[in-house]
N, CA, C and O atoms as a MOPAC input file, in Angstrom:
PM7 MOZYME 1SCF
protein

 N      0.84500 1    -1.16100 1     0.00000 1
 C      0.00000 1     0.00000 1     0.00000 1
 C      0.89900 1     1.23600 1     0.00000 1
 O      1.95500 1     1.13400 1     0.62400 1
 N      0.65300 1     2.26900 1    -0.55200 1
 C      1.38800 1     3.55400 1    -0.88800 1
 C      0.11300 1     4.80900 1    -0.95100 1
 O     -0.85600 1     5.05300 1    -1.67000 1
 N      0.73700 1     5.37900 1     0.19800 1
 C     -0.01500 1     6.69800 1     0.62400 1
 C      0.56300 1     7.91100 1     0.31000 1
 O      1.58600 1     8.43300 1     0.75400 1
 N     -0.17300 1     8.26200 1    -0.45800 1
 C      0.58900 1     9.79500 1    -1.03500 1
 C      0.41600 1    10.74000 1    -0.16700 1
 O     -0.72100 1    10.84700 1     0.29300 1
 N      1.02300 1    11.28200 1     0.10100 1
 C      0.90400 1    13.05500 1     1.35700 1
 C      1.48700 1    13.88600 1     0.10100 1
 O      0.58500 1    13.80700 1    -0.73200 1
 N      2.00600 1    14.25900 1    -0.17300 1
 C      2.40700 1    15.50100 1    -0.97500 1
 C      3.57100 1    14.88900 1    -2.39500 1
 O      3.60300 1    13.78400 1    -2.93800 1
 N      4.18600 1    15.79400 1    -2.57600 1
 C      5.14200 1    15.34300 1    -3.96700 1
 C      6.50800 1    14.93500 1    -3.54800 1
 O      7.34800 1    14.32700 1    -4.21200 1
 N      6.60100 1    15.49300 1    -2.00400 1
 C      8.29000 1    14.98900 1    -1.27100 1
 C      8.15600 1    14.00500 1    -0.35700 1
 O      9.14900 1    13.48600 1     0.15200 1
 N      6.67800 1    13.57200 1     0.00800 1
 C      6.70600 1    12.25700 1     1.35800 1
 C      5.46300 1    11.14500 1     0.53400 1
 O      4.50000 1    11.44900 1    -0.17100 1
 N      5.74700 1    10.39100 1     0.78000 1
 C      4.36900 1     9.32600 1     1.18600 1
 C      5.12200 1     8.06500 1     1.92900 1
 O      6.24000 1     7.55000 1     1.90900 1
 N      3.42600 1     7.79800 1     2.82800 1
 C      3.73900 1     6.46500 1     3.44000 1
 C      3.22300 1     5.43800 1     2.86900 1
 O      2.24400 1     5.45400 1     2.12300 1
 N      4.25900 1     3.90900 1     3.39800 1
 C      3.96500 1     3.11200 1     2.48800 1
 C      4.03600 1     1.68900 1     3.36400 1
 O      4.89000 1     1.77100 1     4.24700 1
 N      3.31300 1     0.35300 1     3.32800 1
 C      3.59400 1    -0.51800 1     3.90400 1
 C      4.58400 1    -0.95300 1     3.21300 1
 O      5.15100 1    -0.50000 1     2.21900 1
 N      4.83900 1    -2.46100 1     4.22600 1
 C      5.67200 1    -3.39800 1     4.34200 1
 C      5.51200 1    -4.34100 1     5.03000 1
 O      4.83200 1    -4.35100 1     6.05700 1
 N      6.43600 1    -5.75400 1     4.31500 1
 C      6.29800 1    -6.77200 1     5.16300 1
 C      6.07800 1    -6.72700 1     7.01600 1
 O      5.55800 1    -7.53700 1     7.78300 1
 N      6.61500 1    -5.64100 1     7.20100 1
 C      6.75700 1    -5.82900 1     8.79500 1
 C      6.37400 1    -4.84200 1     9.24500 1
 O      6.75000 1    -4.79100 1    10.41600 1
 N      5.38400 1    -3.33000 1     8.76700 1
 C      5.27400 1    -2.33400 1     9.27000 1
 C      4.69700 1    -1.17800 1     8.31300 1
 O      3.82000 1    -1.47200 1     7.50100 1
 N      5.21200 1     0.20700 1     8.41300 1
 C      5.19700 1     0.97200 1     7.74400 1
 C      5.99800 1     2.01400 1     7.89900 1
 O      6.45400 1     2.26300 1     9.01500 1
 N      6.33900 1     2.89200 1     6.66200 1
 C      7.79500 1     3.30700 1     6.18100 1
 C      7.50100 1     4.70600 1     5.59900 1
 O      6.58700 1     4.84600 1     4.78600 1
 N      8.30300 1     5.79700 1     6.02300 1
 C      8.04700 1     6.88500 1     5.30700 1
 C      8.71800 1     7.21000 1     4.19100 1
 O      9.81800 1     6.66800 1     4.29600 1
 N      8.65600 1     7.77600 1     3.22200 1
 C      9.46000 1     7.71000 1     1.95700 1
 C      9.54700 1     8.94800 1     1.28200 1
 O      8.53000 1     9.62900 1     1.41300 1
 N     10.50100 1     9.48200 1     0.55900 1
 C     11.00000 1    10.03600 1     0.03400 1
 C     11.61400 1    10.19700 1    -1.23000 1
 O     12.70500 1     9.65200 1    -1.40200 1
 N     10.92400 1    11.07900 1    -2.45600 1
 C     11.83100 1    10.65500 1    -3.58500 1
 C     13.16600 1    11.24500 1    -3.70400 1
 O     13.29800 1    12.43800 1    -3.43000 1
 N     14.35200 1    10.42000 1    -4.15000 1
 C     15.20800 1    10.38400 1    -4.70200 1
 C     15.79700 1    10.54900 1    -6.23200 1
 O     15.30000 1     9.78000 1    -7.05600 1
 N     16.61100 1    11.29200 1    -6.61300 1
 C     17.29400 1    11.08600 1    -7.93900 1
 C     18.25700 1    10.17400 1    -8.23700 1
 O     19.37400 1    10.23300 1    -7.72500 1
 N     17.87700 1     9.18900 1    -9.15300 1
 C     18.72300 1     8.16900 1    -9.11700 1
 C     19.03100 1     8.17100 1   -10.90400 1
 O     18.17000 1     7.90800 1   -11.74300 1
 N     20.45900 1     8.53400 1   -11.19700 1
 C     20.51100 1     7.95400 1   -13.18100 1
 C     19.36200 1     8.62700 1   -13.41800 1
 O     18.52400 1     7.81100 1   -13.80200 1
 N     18.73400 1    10.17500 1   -13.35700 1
 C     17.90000 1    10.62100 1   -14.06000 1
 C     16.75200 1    10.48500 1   -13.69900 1
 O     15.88800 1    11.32700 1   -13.94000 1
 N     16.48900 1     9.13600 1   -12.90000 1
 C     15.28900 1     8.68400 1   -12.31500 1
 C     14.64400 1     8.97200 1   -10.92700 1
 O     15.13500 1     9.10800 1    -9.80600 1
 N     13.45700 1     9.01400 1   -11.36900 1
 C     13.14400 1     9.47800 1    -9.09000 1
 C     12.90800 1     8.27100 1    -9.09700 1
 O     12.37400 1     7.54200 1    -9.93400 1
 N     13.48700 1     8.03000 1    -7.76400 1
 C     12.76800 1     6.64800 1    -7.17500 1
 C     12.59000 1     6.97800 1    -5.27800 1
 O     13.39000 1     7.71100 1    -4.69600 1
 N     11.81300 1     6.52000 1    -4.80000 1
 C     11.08200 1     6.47200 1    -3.77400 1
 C     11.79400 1     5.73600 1    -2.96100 1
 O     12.02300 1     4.57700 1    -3.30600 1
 N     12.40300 1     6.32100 1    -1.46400 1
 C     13.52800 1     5.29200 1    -0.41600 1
 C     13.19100 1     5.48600 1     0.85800 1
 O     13.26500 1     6.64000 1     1.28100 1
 N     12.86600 1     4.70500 1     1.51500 1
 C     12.32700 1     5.08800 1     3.41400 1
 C     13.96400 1     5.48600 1     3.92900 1
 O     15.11500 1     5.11100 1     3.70800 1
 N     13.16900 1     6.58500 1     4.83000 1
 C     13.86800 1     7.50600 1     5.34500 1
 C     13.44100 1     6.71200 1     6.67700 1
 O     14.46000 1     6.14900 1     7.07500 1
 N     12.30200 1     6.41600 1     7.58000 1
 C     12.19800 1     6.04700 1     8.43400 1
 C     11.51600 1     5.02300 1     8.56800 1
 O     10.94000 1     5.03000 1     7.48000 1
 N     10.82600 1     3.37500 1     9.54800 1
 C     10.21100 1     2.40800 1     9.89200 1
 C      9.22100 1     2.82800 1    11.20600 1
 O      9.65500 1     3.61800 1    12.04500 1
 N      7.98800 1     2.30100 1    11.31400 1
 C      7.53700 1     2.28400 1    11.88700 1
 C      6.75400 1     0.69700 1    12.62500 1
 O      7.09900 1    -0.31800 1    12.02100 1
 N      6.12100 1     0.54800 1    13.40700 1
 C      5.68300 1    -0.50100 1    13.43600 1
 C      3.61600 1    -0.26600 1    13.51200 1
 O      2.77300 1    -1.15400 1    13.64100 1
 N      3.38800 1     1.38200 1    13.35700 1
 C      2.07800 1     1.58800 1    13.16200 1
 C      1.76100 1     2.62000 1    12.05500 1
 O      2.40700 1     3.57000 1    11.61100 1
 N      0.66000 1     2.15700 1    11.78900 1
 C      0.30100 1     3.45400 1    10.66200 1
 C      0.34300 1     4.96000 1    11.14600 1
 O      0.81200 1     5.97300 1    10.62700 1
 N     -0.28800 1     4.74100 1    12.27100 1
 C     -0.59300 1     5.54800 1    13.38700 1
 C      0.25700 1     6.61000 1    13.97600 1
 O     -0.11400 1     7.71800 1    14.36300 1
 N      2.17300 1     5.80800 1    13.99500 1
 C      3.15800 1     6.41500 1    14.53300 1
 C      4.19100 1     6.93800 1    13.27300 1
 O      5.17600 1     7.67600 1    13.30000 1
 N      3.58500 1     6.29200 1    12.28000 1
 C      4.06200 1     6.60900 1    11.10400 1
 C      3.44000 1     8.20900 1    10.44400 1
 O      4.19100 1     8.94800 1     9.80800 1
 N      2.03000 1     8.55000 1    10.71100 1
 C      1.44400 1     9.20100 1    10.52900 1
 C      1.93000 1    10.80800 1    11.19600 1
 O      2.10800 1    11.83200 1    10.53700 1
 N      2.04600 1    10.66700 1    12.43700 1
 C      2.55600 1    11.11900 1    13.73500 1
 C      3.74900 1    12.23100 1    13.46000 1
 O      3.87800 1    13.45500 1    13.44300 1
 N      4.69200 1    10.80500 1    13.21600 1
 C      6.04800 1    11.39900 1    12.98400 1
 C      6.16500 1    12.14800 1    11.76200 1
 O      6.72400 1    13.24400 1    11.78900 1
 N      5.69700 1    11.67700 1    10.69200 1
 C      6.00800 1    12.62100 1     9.86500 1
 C      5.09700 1    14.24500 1     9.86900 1
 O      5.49700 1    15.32000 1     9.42200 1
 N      3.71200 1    13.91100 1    10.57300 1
 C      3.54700 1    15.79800 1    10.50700 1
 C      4.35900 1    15.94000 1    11.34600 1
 O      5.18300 1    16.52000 1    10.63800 1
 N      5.00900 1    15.86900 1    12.68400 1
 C      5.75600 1    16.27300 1    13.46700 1
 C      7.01200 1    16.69700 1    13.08700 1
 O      7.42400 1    17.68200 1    13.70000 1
 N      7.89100 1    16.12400 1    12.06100 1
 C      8.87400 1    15.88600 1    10.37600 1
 C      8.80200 1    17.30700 1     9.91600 1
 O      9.76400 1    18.07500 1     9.93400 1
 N      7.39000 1    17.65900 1     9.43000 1
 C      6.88900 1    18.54700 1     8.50800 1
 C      6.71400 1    20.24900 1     9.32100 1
 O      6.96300 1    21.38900 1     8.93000 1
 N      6.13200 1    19.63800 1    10.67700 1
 C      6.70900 1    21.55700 1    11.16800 1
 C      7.66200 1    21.54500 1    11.26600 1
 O      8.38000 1    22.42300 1    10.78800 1
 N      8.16000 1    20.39000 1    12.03400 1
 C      9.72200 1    20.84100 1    12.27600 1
 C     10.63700 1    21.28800 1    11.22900 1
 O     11.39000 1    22.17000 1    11.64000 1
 N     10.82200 1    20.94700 1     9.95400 1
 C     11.15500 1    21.35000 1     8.82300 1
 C     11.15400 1    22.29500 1     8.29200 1
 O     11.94900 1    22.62400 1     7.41200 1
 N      9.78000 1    23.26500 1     8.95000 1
 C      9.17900 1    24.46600 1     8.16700 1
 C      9.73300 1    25.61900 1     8.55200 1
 O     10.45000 1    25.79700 1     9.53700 1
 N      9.28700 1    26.61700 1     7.53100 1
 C     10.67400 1    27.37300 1     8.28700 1
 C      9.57000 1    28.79600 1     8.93200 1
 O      9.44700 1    29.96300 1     8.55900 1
 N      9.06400 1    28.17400 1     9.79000 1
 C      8.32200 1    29.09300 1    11.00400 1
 C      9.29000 1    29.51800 1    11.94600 1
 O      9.96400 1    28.74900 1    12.63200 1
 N      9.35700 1    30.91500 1    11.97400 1
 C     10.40800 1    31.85000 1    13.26100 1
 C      9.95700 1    31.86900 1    14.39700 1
 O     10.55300 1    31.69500 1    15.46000 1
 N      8.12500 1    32.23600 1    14.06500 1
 C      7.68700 1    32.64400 1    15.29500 1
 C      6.62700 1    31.23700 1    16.00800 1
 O      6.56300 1    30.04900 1    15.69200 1
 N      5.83500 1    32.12100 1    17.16700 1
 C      4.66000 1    30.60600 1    17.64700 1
 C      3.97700 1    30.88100 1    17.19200 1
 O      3.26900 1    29.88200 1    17.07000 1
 N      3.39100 1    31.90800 1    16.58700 1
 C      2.44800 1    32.47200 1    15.65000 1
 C      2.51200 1    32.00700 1    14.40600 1
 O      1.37300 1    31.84200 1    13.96700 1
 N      3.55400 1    31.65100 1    13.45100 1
 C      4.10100 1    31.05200 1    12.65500 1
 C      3.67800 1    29.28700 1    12.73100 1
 O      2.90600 1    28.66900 1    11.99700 1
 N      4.44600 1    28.82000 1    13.82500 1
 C      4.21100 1    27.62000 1    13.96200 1
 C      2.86400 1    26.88800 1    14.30800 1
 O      2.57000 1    25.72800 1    14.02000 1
 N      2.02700 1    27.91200 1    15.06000 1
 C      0.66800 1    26.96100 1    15.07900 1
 C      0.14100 1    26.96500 1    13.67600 1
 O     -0.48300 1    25.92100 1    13.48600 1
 N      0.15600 1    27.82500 1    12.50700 1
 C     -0.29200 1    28.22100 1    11.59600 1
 C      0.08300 1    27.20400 1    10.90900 1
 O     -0.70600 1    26.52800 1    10.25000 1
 N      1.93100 1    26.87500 1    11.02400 1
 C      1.84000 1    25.75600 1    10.18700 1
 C      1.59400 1    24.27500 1    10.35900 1
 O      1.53300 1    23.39400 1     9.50100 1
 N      1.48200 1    24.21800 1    11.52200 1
 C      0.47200 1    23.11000 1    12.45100 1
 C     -0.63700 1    22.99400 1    11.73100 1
 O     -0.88300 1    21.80800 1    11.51400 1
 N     -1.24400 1    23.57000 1    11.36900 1
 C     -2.77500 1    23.87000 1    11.07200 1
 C     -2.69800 1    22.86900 1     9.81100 1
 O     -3.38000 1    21.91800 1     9.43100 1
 N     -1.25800 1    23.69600 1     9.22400 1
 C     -1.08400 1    23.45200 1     7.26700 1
 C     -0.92000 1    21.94900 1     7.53100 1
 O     -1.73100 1    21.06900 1     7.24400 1
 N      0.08400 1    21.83300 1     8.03300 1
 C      0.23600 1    20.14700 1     8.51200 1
 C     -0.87500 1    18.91900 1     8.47500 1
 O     -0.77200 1    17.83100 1     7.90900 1
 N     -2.01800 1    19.46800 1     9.29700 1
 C     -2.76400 1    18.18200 1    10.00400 1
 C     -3.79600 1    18.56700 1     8.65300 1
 O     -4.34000 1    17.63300 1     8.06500 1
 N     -3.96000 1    19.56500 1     8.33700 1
 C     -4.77500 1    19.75600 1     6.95800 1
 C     -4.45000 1    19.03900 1     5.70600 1
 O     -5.23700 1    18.32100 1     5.09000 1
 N     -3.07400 1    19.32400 1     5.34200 1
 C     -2.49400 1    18.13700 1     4.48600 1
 C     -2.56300 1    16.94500 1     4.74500 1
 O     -3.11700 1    16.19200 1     3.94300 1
 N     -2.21900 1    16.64200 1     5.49400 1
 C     -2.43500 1    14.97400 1     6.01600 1
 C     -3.93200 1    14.54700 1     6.47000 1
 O     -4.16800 1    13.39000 1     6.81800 1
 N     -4.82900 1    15.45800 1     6.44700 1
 C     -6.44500 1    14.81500 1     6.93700 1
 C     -6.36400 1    14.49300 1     4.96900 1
 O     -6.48700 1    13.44500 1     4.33400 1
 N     -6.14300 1    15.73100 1     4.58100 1
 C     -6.59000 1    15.65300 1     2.85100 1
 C     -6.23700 1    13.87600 1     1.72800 1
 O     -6.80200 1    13.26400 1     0.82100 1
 N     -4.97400 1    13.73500 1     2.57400 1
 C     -3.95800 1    13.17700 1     1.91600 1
 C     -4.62800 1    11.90400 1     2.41600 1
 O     -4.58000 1    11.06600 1     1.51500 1
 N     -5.28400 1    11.39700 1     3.59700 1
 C     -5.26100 1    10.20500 1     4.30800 1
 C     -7.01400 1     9.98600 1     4.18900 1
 O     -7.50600 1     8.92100 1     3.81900 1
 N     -7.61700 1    10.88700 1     4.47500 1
 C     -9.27700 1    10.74900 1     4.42900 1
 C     -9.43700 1     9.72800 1     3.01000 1
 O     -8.89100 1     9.73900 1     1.90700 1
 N    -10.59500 1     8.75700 1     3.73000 1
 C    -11.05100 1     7.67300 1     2.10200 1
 C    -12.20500 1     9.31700 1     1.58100 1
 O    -12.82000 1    10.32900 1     1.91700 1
 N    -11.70400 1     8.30200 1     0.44100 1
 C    -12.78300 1     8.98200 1    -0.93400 1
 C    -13.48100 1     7.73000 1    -1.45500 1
 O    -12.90100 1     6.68200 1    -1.73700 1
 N    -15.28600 1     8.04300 1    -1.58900 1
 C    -15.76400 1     7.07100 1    -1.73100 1
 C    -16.36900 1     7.83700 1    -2.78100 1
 O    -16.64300 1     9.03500 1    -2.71200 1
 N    -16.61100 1     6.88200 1    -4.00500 1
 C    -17.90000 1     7.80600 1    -4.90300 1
 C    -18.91000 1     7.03400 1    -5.13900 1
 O    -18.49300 1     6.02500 1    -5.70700 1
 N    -20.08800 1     6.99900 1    -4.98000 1
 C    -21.43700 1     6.24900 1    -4.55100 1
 C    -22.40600 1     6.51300 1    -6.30600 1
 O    -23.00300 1     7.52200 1    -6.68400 1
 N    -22.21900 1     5.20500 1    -7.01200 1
 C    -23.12000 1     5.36600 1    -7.95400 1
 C    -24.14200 1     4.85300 1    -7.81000 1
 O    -24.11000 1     3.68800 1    -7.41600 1
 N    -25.26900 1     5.39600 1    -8.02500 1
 C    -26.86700 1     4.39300 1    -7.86500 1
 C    -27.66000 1     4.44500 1    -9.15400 1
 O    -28.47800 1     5.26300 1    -9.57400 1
 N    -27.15100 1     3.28300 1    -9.67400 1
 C    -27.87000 1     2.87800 1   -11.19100 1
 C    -30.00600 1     2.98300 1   -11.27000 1
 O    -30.62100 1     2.02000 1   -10.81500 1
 N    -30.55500 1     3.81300 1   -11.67800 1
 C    -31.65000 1     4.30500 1   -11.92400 1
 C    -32.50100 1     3.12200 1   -12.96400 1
 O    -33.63900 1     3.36200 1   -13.36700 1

């Protein structure tokens, strides 16, 4: 399974867990490499918005709840199912 969050992260299972990932340039090519393991979706989820403020380049706390906000917003977007409901007439 491969969970897209944005164009620089997605999470992804594995035999034993789940893995955050990152594309890479490889020979011209992107290819996709875990940066970190988890053993829950849950802590996998976690760490990386936690990843993502920390990263950001907020000065202030005013700054940082804001991008808190951007954070858990991206990741509700990125993670929420999408269902589309046809009812044949």
């Amino acid at each position: 399974m491969k969970l897209p969050i944005d164009n620089k992260h997605r999470i992804s299972s594995y035999k034993y867990g789940w893995q955050i990932e990152m594309p890479r340039q490889k020979q011209g090519k992107t290819k996709w490499e875990p940066v970190s393991y988890y053993t829950s979706l849950e802590n996998a989820v976690n760490s990386l918005g936690h990843r993502l403020v920390r990263e950001s380049r907020a000065d202030t706390l005013t700054e940082a709840l804001a991008e808190i906000d951007r954070v858990s917003a991206t990741l509700s977007r990125a993670l929420s199912p999408q269902f589309k409901v046809e009812v044949d007439r």
